[in-house]
C-alpha positions as CSV (number, residue, x, y, z in Angstrom):
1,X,-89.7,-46.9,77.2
2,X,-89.0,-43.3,76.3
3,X,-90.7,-41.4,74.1
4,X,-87.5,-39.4,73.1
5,X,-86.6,-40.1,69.2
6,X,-83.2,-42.0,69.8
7,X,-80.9,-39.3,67.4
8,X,-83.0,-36.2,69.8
9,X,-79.8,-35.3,71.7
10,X,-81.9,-32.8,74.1
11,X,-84.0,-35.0,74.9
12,X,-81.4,-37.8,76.1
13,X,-79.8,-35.0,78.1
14,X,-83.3,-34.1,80.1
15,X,-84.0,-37.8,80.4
16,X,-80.6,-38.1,81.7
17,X,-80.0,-35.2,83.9
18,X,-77.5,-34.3,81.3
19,X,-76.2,-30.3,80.4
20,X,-75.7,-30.2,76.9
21,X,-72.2,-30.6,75.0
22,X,-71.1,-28.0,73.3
23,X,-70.0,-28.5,69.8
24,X,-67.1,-25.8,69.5
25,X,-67.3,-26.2,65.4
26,X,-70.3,-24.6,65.3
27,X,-71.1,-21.7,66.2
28,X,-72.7,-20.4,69.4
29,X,-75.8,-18.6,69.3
30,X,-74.7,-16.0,72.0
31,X,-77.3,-12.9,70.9
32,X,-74.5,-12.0,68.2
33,X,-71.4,-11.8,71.2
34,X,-69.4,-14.2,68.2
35,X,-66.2,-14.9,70.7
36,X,-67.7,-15.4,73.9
37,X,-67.3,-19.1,74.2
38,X,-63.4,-19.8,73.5
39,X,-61.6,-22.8,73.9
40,X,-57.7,-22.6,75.4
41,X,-55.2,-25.4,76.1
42,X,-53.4,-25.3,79.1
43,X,-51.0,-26.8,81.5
44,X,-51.7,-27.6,84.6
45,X,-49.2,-26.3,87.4
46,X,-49.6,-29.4,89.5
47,X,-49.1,-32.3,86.7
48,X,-47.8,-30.4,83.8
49,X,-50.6,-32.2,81.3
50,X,-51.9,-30.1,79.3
51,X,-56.3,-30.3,78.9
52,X,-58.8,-27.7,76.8
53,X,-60.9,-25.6,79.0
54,X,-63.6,-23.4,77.9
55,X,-63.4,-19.5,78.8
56,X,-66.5,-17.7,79.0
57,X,-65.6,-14.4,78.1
58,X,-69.5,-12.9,78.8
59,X,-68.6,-11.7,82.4
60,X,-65.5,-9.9,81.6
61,X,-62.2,-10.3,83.3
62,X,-62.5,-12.7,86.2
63,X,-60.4,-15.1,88.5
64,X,-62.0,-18.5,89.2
65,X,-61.3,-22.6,90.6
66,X,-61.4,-24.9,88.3
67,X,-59.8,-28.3,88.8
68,X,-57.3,-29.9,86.4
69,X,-59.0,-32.3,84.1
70,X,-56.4,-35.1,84.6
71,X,-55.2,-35.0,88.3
72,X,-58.5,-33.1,89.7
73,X,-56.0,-30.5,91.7
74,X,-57.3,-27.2,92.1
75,X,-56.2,-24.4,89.4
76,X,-56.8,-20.6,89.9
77,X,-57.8,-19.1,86.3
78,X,-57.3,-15.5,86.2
79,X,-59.1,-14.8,82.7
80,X,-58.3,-11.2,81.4
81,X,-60.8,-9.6,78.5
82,X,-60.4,-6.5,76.9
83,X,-62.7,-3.5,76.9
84,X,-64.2,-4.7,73.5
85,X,-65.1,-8.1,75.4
86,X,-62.0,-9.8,73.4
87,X,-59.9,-12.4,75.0
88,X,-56.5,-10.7,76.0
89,X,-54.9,-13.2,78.3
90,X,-54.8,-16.2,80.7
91,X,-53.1,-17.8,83.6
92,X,-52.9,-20.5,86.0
93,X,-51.8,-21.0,89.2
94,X,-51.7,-23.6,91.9
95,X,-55.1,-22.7,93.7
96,X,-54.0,-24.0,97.4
């Protein structure tokens, strides 16, 4: 068998092949950065569900893919952060 304790979550995720979950009620230890991970609802423009995504505000502004977590159609994130490395706005578009 393994010789992973079975409550040693990193452990199950190397096993595994797993990345690890992020639990957004605690904080992350970013090196002090205390609202770079953020999590936003939104809608997607193909299905009009609505799913969380998580924003990494580290990089700055920046415009990415990302498909919808419901109907897997591609969404274009354009992720605006402010010069303090706040989050300052968000929007989605059809990404075809």
């Amino acid at each position: 068998m393994s010789d992973a304790a079975p409550g040693d979550a990193r452990s199950i995720d190397v096993k595994y092949g797993l990345e690890p979950v992020l639990d957004l009620g605690s904080p992350v230890d970013d090196g002090g950065a205390s609202n770079s991970l953020q999590s936003h609802t939104v809608q997607c423009p193909y299905c009009g569900e609505s799913f969380d995504a998580q924003l990494d505000l580290t990089a700055g502004s920046a415009s990415y893919v990302e498909d919808c977590q419901i109907c897997c159609q591609p969404i274009e994130f354009n992720l605006e952060v402010d010069s303090a490395g706040d989050f300052a706005g968000l929007s989605t578009l059809r990404g075809d």
